[in-house]
N, C-alpha and C positions, 0 to 999 in steps of 0.2 A: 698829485699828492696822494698817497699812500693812507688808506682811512687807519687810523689807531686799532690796534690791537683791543677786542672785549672779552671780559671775563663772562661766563653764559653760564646763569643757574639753573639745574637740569632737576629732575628726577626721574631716576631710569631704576625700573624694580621695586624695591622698598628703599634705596638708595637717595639723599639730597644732597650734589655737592655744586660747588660749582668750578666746570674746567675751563682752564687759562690758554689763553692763545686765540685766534684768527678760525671764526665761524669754517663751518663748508662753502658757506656764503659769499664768507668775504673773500675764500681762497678760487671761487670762482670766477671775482670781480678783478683783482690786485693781483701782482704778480711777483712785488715784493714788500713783508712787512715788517715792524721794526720787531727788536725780542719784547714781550711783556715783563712788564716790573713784576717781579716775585711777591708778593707783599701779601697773598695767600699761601698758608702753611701745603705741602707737597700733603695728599691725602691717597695711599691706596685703599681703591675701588674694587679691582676684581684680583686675584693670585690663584695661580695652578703651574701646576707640573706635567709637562708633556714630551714626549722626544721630537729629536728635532727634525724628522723625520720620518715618511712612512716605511717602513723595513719590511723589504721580500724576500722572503730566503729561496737561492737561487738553487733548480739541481746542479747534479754532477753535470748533465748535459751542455749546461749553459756554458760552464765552466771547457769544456772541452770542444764548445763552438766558438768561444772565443780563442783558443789553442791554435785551432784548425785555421779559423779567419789569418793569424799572424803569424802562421808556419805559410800560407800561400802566399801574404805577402813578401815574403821572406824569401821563397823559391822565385817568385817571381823579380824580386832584385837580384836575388843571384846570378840569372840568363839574362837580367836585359840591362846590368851597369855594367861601364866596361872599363872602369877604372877598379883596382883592387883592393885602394885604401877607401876608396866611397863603400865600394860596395858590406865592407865587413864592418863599416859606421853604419851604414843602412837599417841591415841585419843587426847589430848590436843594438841600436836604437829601439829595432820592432821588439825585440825583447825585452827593452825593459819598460817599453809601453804595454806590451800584453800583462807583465809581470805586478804593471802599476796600474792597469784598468781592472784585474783582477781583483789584486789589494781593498781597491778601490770601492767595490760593488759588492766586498764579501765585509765590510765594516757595518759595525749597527749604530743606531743612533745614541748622541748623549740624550740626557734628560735633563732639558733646561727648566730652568725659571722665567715662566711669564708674568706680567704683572699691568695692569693699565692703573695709572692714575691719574688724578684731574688737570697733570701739566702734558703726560702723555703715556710711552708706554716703554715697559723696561722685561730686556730679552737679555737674561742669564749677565745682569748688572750692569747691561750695557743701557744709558738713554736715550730714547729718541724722542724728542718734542713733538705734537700734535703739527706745529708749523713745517718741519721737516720732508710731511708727506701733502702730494697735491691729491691723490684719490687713494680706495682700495676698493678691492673687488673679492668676492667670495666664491671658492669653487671646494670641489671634493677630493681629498689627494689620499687615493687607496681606500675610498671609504673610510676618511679621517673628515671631520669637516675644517674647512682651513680660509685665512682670510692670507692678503697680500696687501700689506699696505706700498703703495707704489710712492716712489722717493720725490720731489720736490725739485731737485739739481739732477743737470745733467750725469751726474758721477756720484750721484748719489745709492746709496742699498737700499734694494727690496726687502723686504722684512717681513718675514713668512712668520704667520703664527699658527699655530695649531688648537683648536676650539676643543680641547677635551678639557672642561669646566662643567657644571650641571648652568651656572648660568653663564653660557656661548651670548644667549639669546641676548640678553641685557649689555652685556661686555660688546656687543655688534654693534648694539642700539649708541651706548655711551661714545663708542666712534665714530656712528656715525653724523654726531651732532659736532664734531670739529672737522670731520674730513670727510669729503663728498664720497660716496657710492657711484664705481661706473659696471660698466657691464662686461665680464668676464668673456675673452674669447680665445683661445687655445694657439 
């Protein structure tokens, strides 16, 4: 039997609220729990603006080793398919892989919308409930500080956020009293 979902009044900061859903606790114990009854008003806690990504601006170089990488592969289909229509789908192919990892790596980040609240946390108006995730772990992406909340369901999204808020600190704390803390490993 599935222990009931509790509501847990916190104070993290100068902040009193209290967030809805399934302890770190319980989510350690149970493995599945029912939804909580809404019957506390949705309350944002922390809001900021961050990209959604850390952004390296790549040289000319990079650019022309990735050129170089997909012209050898390209030479290298050329001599060794020996079929004529494989071969120039090959070659067509590599092209417009180099063409679209280029694209790809020369794009900058948008600028989303973060937001946690006491039912859970909301990434550029998308919801995800505190129940959703079974841990998250915190690491440094480009000397950004960043947490990953890790998903719940096999098929579930990872949900990267980005800690550029002056309070990171408290908005960590606030998470991590619904969702367990594990240890970051590369």
């Amino acid at each position: 039997v599935a222990e009931e979902p509790k509501n847990k009044d916190v104070v993290v900061g100068n902040k009193d609220t209290t967030l809805v859903g399934s302890t770190a606790e319980q989510k350690s114990a149970a493995t599945s729990l029912p939804e909580p009854e809404q019957k506390i008003p949705e309350e944002t806690l922390y809001e900021w603006q961050a990209p959604e990504f850390a952004y390296t601006q790549k040289p000319v170089g990079w650019y022309l080793a990735i050129f170089a990488f997909f012209v050898g592969l390209a030479v290298v289909a050329f001599f060794f398919i020996n079929s004529d229509i494989q071969k120039y789908i090959t070659i067509g192919l590599l092209v417009v892989m180099a063409v679209a990892t280029s694209a790809w790596a020369g794009r900058k980040p948008k600028v989303l919308g973060y937001t946690i609240t006491n039912y859970g946390v909301v990434v550029d108006k998308k919801h995800y409930s505190f129940d959703d995730f079974r841990a998250f772990y915190e690491y440094m992406d480009y000397n950004q500080r960043t947490i990953d909340l890790v998903p719940g369901k096999r098929f579930g999204t990872l949900v990267s956020i980005p800690l550029a808020s002056p309070e990171a600190d408290e908005a960590i704390e606030t998470i991590a009293h619904m969702i367990p803390e594990i240890e970051h490993s590369e």
